[in-house]
C-alpha positions as CSV (number, residue, x, y, z in Angstrom):
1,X,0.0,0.0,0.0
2,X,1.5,3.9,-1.2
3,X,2.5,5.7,1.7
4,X,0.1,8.5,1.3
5,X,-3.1,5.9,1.4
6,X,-2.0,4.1,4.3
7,X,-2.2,7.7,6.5
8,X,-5.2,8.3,4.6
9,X,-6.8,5.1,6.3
10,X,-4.7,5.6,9.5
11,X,-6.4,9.0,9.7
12,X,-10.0,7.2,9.2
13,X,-8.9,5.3,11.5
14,X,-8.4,7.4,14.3
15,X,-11.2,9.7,13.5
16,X,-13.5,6.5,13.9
17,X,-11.6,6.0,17.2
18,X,-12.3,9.7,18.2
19,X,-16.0,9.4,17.3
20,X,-16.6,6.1,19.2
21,X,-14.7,7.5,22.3
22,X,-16.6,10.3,22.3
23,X,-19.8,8.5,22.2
24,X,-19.0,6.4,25.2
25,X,-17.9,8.8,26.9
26,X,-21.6,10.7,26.2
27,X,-23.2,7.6,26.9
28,X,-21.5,6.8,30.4
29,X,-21.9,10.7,31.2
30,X,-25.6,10.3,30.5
31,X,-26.0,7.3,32.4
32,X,-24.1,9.1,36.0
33,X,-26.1,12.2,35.3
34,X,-30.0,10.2,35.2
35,X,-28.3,6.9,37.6
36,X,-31.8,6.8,40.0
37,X,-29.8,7.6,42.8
38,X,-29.3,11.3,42.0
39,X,-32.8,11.6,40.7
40,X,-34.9,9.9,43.4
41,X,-35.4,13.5,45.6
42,X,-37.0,14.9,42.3
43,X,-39.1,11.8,42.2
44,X,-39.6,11.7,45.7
45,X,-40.7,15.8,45.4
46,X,-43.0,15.2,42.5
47,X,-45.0,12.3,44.3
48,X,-45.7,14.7,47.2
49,X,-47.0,17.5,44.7
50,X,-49.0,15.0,42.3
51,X,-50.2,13.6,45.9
52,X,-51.1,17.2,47.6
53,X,-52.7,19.0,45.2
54,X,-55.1,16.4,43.8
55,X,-55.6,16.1,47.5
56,X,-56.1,19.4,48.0
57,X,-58.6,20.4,45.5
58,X,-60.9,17.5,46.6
59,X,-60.7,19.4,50.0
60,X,-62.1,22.5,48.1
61,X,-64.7,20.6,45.8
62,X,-65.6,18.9,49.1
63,X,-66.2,22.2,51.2
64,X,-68.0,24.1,48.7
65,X,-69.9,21.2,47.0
66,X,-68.6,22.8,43.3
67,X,-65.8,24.4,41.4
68,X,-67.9,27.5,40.3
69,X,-68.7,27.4,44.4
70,X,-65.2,28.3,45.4
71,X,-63.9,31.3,46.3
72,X,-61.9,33.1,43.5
73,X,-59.1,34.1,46.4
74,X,-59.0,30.3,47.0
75,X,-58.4,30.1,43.4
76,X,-56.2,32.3,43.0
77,X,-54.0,31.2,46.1
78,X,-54.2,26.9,44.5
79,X,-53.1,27.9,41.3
80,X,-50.1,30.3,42.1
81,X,-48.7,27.4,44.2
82,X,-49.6,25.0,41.5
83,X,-47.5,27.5,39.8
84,X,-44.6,27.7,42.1
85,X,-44.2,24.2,42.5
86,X,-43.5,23.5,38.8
87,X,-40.7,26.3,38.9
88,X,-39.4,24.4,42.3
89,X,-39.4,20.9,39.8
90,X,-37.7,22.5,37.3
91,X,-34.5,24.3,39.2
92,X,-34.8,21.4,41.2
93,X,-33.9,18.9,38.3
94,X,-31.8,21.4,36.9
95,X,-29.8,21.9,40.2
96,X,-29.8,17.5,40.5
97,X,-28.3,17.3,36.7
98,X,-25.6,19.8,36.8
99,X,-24.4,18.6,40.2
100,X,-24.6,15.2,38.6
101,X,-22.4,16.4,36.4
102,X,-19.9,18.9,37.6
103,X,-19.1,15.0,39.8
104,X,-17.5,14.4,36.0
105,X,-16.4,17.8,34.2
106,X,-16.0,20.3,37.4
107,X,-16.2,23.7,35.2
108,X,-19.7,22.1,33.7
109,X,-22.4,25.0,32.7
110,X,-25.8,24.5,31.9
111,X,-24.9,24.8,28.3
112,X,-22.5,21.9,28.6
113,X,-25.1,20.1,30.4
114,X,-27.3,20.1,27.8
115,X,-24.7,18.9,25.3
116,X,-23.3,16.2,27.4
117,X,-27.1,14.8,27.6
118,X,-28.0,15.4,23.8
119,X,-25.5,13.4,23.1
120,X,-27.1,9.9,24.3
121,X,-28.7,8.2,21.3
122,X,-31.5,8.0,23.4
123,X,-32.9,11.5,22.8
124,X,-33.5,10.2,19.0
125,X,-36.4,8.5,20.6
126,X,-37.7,10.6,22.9
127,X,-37.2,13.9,21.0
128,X,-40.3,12.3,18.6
129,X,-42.5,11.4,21.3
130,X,-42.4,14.9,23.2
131,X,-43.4,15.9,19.7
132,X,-46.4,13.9,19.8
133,X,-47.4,14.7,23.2
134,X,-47.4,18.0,22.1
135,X,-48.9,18.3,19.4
136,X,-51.4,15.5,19.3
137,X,-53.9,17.5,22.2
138,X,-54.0,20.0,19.9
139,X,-56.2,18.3,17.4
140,X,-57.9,16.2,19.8
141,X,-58.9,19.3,22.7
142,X,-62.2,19.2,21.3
143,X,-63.1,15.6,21.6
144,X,-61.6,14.9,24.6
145,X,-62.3,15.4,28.4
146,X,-60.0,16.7,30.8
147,X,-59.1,13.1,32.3
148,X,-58.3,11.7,28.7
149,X,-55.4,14.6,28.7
150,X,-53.8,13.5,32.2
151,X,-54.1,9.5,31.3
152,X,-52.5,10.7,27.5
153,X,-49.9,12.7,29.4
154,X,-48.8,9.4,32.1
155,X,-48.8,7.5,28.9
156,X,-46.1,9.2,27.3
157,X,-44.1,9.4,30.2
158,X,-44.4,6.0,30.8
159,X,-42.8,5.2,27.4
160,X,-40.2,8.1,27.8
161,X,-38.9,6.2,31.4
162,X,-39.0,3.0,29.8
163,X,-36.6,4.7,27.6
164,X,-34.9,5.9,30.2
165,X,-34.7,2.8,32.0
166,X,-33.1,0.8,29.0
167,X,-30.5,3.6,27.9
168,X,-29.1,3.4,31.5
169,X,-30.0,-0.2,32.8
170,X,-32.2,1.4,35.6
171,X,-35.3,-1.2,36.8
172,X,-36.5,2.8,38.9
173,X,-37.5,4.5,35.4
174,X,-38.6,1.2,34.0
175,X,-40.7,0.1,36.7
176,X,-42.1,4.0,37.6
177,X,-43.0,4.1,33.2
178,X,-45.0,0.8,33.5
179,X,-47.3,2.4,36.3
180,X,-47.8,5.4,34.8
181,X,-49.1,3.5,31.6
182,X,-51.0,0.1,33.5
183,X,-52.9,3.1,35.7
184,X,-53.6,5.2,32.5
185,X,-54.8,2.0,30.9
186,X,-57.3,1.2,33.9
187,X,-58.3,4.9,33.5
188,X,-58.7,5.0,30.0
189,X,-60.8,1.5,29.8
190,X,-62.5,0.6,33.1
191,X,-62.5,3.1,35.8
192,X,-63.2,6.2,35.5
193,X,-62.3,9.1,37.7
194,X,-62.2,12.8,38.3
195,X,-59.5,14.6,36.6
196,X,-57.3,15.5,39.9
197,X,-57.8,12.1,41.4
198,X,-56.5,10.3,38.2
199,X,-53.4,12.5,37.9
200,X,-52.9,12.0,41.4
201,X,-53.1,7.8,40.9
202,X,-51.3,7.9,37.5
203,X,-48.7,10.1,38.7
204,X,-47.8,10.0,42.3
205,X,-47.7,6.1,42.9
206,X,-45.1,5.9,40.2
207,X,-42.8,8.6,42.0
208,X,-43.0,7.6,44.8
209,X,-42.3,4.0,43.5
210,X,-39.4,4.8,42.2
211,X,-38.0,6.8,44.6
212,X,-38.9,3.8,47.5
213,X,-36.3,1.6,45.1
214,X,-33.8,4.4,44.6
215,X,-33.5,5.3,48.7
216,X,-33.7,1.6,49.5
217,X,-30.7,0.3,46.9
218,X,-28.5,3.5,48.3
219,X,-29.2,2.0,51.8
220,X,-28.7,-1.1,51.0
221,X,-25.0,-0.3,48.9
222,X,-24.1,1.9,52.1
């Protein structure tokens, strides 16, 4: 082989090399960053919101009979916490990644963060299906009740931490995504429910599932 086309193939070579080194090292990154163990207080923080206000409401429907019966100030006052604790989920997970990851690359800014996690092949997959789950109320707003949106929702979830669960070999997301889709199911086909009470048995169960298993393994490894 000429000189010049064997450092044309060593070059190949290595960039290959590079490519697949870099891909691992996304991958394992990935994999420390969602590992259940640093996600289980955002699990464990999500079932207590999906638990209280569900709970909460059915206080309100069950002091003033109806929802037009309520007090606008009561209103008011649910949905600005409702509010609040969405921003507390997300800086919360955002605070639980980029520690996650500063354990690996110490300079590590929420830029990088995002890069090191967009890297995981995984994100082919779940890119579409955020799509769908965005999109797909859209057409259907008018033809469906309120509790077909929340079982829809725990659906797609489900799938997206079964994805989870297989990218980084974690039984947490995998187990958590099958309740959120078996309750769904029930919902959707034999039982049916109020809107706050099925997000609060599609959603919170699995959180707190998963973060029972995540505490109980760190116990356990300690």
């Amino acid at each position: 082989m000429e000189p010049q086309k064997e450092r044309q193939l060593s070059d190949i070579l290595t960039e290959i090399k590079e490519m697949r080194r870099m891909m691992d090292a996304g991958s394992s990154a990935f994999r420390h960053i969602y590992q259940a163990q640093k996600m289980r207080l955002l699990f464990l923080v999500a079932g207590f919101f999906a638990l209280f206000f569900p709970l909460a409401y059915q206080l309100l429907l069950s002091t003033y009979n109806y929802h037009n019966l309520i007090p606008r100030d009561l209103k008011v006052v649910y949905f600005i916490l409702l509010g609040l604790a969405w921003l507390a989920m997300i800086v919360l997970r955002t605070n639980l990644t980029l520690k996650a990851g500063r354990e690996l690359i110490k300079d590590l800014t929420i830029w990088g963060l995002l890069k090191v996690v967009m890297s995981h092949p995984v994100w082919r997959s779940i890119l579409p299906v955020w799509v769908v789950l965005i999109l797909l109320p859209i057409k259907l707003i008018e033809y469906w009740p309120g509790v077909y949106f929340v079982h829809y929702a725990a659906i797609i979830m489900g799938l997206i931490m079964n994805m989870m669960g297989v990218a980084i070999r974690s039984s947490e997301y995998s187990l958590a995504g099958f309740w959120f889709i078996v309750s769904s199911f029930i919902g959707l086909f034999w039982i049916m429910m109020p809107t706050h009470i099925a997000f609060l048995v599609d959603f919170a169960p699995g959180c707190f599932l998963f973060a029972l298993i995540a505490y109980t393994r760190r116990e356990k490894a300690a």
